[in-house]
C-alpha positions in Angstrom: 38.0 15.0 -8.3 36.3 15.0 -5.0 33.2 16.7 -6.2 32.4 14.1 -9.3 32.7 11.1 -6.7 30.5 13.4 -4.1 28.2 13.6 -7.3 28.1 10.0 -8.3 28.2 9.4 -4.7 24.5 11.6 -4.5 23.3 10.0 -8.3 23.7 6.2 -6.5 21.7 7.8 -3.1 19.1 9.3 -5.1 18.9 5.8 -7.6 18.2 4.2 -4.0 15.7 6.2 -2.6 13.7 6.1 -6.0 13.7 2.2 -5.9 12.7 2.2 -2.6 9.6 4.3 -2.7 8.8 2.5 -6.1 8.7 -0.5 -3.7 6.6 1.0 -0.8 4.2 2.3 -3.5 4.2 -1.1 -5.1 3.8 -2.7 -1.6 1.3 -0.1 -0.6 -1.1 -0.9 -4.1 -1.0 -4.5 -3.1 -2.5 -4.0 0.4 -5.2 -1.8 -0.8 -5.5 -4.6 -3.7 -6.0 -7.3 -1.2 -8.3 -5.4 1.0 -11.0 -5.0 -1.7 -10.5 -8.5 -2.6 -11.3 -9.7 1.2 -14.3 -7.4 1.4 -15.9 -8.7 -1.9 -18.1 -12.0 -1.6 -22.1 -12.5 -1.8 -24.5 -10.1 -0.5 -27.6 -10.1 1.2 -30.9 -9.8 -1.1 -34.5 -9.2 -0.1 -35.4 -13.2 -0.4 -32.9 -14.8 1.8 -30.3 -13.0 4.5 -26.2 -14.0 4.4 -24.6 -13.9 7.5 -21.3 -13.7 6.0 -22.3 -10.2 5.6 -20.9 -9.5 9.0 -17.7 -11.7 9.4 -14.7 -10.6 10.9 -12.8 -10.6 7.8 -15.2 -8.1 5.6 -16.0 -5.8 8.3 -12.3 -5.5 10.6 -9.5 -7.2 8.8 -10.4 -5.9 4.9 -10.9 -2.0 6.1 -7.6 -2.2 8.2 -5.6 -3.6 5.2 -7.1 -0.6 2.9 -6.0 1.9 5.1 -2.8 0.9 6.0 -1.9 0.7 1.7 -3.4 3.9 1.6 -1.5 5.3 4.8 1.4 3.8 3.2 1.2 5.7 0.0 1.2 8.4 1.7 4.3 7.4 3.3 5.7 6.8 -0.4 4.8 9.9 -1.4 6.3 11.6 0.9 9.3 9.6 1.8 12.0 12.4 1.7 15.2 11.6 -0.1 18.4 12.3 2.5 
């Protein structure tokens, strides 16, 4: 008897630990998501210049929200189950 409720004991662990890297993966797609979206916006052409080019947001905040979803798939992918 004490091995089937150590069993169901480990299935109920392992059911955890799969949700919760389903949800850091999830998490981790929308930040990379987002990123992208902050980084797109109208471009410079040959006629007239756009300043916008160089704001804070497209050139600090996007590229540090991509790499931290893609740091933290990595961190999904990994995530050991105890």
């Amino acid at each position: 008897m004490n091995t089937t409720s150590n069993n169901i004991q480990m299935n109920n662990r392992s059911h955890f630990f799969r949700i919760t890297r389903r949800r850091i993966l999830i998490l981790a797609c929308i930040l990379v998501v987002a990123g992208y979206t902050l980084m797109s916006g109208p471009g410079s052409s040959g006629q007239s210049f756009c300043p916008d080019i160089f704001s804070v947001r497209r050139v600090v905040v996007a590229p540090m929200l991509c790499l931290s979803g893609y740091l933290l798939i990595i961190v999904g992918i990994i995530h050991r189950e105890s």
